[in-house]
Backbone as CSV, one residue per row, in Angstrom:
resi,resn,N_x,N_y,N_z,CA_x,CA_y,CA_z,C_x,C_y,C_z
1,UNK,0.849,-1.181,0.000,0.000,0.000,0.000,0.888,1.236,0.000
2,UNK,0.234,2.340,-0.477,1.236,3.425,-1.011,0.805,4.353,-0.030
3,UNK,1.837,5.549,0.804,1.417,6.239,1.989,0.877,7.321,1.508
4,UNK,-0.299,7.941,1.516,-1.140,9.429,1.192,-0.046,10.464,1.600
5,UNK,0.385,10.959,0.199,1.459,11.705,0.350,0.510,13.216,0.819
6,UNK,1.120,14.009,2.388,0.659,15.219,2.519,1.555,16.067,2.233
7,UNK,1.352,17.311,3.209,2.289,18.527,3.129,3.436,18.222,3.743
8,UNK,2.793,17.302,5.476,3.842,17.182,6.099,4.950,15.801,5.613
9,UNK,4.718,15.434,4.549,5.753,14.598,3.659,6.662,15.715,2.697
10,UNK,5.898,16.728,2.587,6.694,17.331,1.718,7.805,18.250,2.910
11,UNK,7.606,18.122,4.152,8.149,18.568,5.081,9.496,18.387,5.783
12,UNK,9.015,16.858,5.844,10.109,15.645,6.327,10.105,14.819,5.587
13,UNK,11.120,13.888,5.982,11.440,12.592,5.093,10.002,11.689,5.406
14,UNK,9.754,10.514,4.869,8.761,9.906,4.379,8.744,8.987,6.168
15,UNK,9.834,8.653,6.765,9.873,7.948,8.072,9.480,8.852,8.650
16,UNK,10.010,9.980,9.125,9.557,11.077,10.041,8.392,11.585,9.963
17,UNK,7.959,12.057,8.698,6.581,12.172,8.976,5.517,11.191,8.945
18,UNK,5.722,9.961,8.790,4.843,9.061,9.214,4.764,8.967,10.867
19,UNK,6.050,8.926,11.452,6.597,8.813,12.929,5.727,9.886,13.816
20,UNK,5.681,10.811,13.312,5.303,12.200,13.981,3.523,12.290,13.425
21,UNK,3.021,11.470,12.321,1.919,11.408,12.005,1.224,11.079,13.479
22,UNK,1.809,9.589,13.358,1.291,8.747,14.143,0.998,9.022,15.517
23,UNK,2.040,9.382,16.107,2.505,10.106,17.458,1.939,11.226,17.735
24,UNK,1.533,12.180,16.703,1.582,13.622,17.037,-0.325,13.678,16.865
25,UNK,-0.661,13.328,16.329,-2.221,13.174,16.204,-2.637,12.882,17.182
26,UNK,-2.573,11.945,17.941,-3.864,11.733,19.042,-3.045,11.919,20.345
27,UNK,-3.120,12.694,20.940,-2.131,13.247,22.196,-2.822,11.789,23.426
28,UNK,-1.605,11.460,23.782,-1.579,10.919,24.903,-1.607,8.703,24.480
29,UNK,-1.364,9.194,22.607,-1.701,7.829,22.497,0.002,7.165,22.615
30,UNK,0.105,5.926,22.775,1.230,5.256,22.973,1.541,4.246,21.660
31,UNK,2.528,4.027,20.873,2.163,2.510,20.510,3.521,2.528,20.253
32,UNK,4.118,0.846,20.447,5.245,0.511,20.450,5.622,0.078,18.974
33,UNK,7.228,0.095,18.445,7.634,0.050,17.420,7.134,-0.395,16.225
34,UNK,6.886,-1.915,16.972,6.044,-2.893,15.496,5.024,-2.429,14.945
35,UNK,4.240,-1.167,15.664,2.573,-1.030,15.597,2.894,-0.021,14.445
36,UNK,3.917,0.686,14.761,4.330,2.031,14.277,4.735,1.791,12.881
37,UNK,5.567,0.716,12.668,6.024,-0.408,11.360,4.924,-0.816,10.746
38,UNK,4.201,-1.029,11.357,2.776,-1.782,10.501,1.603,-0.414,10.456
39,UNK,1.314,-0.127,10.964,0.433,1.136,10.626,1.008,2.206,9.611
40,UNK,2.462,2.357,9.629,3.053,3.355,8.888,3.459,2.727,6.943
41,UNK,3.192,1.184,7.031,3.948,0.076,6.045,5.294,0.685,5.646
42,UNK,6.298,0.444,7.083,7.236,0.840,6.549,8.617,0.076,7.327
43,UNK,9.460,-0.179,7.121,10.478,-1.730,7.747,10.361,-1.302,9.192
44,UNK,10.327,-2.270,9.990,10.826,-2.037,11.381,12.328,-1.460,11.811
45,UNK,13.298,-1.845,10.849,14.564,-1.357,10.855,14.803,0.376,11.099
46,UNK,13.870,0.572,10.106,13.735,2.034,9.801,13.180,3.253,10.308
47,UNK,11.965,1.962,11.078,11.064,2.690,12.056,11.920,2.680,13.487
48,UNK,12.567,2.218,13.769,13.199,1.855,15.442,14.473,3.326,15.223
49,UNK,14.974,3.208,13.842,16.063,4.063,13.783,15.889,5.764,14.327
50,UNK,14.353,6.163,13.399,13.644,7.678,12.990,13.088,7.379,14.867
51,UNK,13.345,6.574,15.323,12.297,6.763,16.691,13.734,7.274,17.769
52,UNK,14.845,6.354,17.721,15.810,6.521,18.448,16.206,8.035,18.204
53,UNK,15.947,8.599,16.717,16.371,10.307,16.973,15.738,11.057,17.572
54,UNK,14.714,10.445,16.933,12.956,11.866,17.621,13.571,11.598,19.045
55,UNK,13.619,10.101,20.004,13.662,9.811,21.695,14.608,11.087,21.696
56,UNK,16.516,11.120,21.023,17.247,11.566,21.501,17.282,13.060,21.197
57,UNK,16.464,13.806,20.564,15.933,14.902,20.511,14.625,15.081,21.163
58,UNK,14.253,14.718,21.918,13.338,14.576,23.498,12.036,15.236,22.753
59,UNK,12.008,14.708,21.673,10.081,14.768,20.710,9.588,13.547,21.218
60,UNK,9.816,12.436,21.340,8.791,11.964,21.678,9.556,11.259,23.337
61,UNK,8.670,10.498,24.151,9.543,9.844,25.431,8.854,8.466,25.030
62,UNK,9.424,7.562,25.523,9.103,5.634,25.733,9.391,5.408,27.313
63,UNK,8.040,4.502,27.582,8.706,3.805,28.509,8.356,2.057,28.522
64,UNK,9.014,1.244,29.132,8.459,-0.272,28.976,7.564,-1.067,30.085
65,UNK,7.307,-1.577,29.839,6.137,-2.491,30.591,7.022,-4.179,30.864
66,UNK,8.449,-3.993,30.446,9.212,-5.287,30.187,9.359,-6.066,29.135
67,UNK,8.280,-5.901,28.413,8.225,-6.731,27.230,8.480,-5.866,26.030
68,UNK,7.707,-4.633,25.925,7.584,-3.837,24.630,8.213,-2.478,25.455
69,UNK,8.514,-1.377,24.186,8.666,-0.574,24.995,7.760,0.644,23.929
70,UNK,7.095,1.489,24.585,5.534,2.614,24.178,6.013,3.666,23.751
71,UNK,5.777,4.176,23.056,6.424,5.890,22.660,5.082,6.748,22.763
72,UNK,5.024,7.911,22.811,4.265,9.001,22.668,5.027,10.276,22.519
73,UNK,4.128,10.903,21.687,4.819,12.194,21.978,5.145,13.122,22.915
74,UNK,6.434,13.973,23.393,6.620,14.583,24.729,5.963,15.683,24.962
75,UNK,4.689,15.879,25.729,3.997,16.905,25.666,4.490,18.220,26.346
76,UNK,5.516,17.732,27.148,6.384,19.085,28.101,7.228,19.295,27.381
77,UNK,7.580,18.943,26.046,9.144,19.531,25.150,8.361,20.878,24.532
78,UNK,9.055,22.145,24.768,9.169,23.433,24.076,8.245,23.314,22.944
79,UNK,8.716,22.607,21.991,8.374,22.690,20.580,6.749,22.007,20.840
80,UNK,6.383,21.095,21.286,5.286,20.412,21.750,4.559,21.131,20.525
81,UNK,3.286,21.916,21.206,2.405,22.662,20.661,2.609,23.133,18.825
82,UNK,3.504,23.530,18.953,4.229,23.964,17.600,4.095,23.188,16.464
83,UNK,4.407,22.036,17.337,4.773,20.611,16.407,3.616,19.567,15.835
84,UNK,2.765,19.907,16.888,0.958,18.752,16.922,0.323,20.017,15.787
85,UNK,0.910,21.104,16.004,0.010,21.913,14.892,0.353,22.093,13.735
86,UNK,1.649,21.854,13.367,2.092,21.612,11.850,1.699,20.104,11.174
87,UNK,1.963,19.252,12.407,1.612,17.709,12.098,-0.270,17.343,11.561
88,UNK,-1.171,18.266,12.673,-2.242,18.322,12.169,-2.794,18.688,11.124
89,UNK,-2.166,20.117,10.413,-2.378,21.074,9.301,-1.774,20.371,8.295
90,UNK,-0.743,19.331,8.537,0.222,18.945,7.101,-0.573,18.089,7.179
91,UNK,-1.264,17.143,7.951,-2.031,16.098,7.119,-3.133,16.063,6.903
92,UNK,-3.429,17.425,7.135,-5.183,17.803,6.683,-4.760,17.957,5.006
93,UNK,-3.962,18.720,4.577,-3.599,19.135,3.413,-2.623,18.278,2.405
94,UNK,-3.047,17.819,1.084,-2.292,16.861,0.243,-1.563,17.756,-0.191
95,UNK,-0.374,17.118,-0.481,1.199,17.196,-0.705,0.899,17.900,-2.551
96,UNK,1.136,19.199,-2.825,1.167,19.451,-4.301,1.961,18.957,-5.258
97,UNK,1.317,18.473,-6.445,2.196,17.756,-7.153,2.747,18.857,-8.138
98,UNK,4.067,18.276,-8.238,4.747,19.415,-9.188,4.703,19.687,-10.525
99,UNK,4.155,18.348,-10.908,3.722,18.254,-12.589,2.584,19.786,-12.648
100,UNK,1.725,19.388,-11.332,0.513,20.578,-11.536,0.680,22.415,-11.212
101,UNK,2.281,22.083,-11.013,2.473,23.746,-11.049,3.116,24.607,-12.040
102,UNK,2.585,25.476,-12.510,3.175,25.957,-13.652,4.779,26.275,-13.524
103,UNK,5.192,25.593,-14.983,6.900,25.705,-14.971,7.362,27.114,-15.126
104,UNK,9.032,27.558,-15.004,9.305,28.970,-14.772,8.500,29.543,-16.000
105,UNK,8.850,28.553,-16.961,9.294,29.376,-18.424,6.845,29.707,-18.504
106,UNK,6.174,28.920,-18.085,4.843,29.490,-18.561,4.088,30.410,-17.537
107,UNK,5.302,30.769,-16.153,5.057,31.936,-15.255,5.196,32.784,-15.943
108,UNK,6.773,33.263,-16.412,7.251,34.036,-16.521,6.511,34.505,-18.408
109,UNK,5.864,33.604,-19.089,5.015,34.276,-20.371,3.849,35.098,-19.504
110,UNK,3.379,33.932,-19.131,2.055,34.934,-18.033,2.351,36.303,-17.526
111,UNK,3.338,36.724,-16.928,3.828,37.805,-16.299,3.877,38.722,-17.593
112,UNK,4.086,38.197,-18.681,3.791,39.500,-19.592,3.077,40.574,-19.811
């Protein structure tokens, strides 16, 4: 399955903003790596990696239960607010395709 490309893809890389999709949408939700891999269809490799930066840039926190370990987003980090509101607005809004924007050369006739 192919990921609904938004704004906030055109933002971040295709891991990160799935990561921050997921996370940043429903405040207070948790879900551990695999969920994040399978909801996002995207390798677990890749997903554990984009999670270990967001943890070590203190966007999102984990903690474990022993078995799994939960992520959410950090609602006391600075950026917090900032961040749930670009994440919300970028995926309200689809990603513009570039075929559909006029090239320099039929701006710049227009501007005539």
């Amino acid at each position: 399955m192919r990921i609904k490309q938004t704004l906030l893809h055109g933002l971040f890389p295709i891991v990160r903003a799935e990561v921050l999709r997921l996370l940043f949408t429903n405040r207070g939700q948790e879900l551990y790596t695999r969920e994040l891999a399978r909801l996002s269809f995207l390798a677990l490799r890749t997903v554990q990696d984009e999670v270990a930066k967001l943890e070590a840039a203190n966007l999102i926190v984990s903690r474990s239960n022993g078995y799994q370990r939960f992520y959410r987003a950090n609602s006391q980090h600075a950026l917090y607010r900032v961040l749930h509101e670009l994440v919300r607005k970028g995926t309200a809004q689809a990603k513009p395709n570039p075929r559909q924007l006029p090239s320099r050369r039929r701006r710049a006739l227009a501007s005539r």
